[in-house]
Structures are given as C-alpha cells and as structure tokens.
C-alpha positions in Angstrom: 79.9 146.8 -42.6 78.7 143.1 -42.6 81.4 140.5 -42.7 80.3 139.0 -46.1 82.0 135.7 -47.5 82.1 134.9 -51.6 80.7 131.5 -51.9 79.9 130.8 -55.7 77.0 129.4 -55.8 78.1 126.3 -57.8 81.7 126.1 -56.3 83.2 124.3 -59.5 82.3 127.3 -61.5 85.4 129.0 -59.5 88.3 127.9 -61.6 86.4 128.6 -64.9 85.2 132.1 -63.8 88.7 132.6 -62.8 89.9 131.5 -66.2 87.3 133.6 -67.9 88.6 136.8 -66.2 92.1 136.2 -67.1 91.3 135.8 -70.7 88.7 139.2 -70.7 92.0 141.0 -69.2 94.0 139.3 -72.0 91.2 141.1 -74.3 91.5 144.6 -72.5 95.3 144.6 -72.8 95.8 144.4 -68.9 97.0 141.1 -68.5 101.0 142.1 -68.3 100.0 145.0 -65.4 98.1 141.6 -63.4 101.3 139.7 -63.9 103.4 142.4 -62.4 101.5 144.1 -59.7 98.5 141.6 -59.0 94.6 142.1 -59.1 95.3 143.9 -55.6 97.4 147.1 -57.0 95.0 146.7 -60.0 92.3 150.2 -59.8 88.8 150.5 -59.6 88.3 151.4 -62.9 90.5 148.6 -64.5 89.0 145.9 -62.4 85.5 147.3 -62.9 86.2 146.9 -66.8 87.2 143.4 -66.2 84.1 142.7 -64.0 81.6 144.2 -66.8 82.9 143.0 -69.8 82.6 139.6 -68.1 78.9 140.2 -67.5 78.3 141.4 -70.9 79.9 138.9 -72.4 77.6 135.9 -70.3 74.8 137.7 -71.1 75.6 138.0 -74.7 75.9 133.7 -74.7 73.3 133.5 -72.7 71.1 135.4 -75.5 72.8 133.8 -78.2 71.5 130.2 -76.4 67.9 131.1 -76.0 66.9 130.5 -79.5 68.8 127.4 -79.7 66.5 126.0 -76.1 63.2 127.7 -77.5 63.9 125.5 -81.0 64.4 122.6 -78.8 61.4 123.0 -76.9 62.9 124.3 -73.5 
C-alpha cells in the first residue's frame, strides 16, 4: 500500500475540523469513551459515524448557503 501523508488542503482548517469532530462525538454520545480510550481504541463503526455525520452536516451548511450566494449574485 502507498505511503500516503494527510495534508489538509488549507492547513488552518486543522484545528477547526478537529474541533468540529469533537463536538459531532459530543452529539453521538461518544465523547466520554474518546476521553478514556482515545480515537485509536475507538471502532470502525464509531469513528465512521463521526466521519459521516461530519460530512453530512458540511454539506447540509453548505446547502443552506447557496441561496444566500445565488441572492447575492455569486
């Protein structure tokens, strides 16, 4: 397998992200089982539910915004 590195793409978006997916764990109730065992011991499933929640709620703003740039002329 390829020896892959995570760069964000716009590297001061990595404490907000990191922030964000904290507070969606808060949401799902799995924010003590992070503060005990760490997003390592953390399963698939859990993390995945983390991970898609924080897509769906980004894509959810980003619809909610698109009216708001179409009024504006962008």
């Amino acid at each position: 397998m390829a020896n892959r590195s995570r760069k964000n793409l716009v590297p001061e978006a990595g404490p907000a992200l990191d922030r964000f997916k904290y507070e969606v764990a808060e949401d799902l109730g799995l924010a003590g089982k992070i503060a005990r065992v760490g997003w390592g011991d953390m399963t698939s499933r859990e993390c995945g539910k983390v991970g898609g929640n924080m897509v769906r709620r980004m894509v959810r703003y980003a619809e909610e915004q698109m009216p708001q740039a179409e009024k504006q002329g962008g």
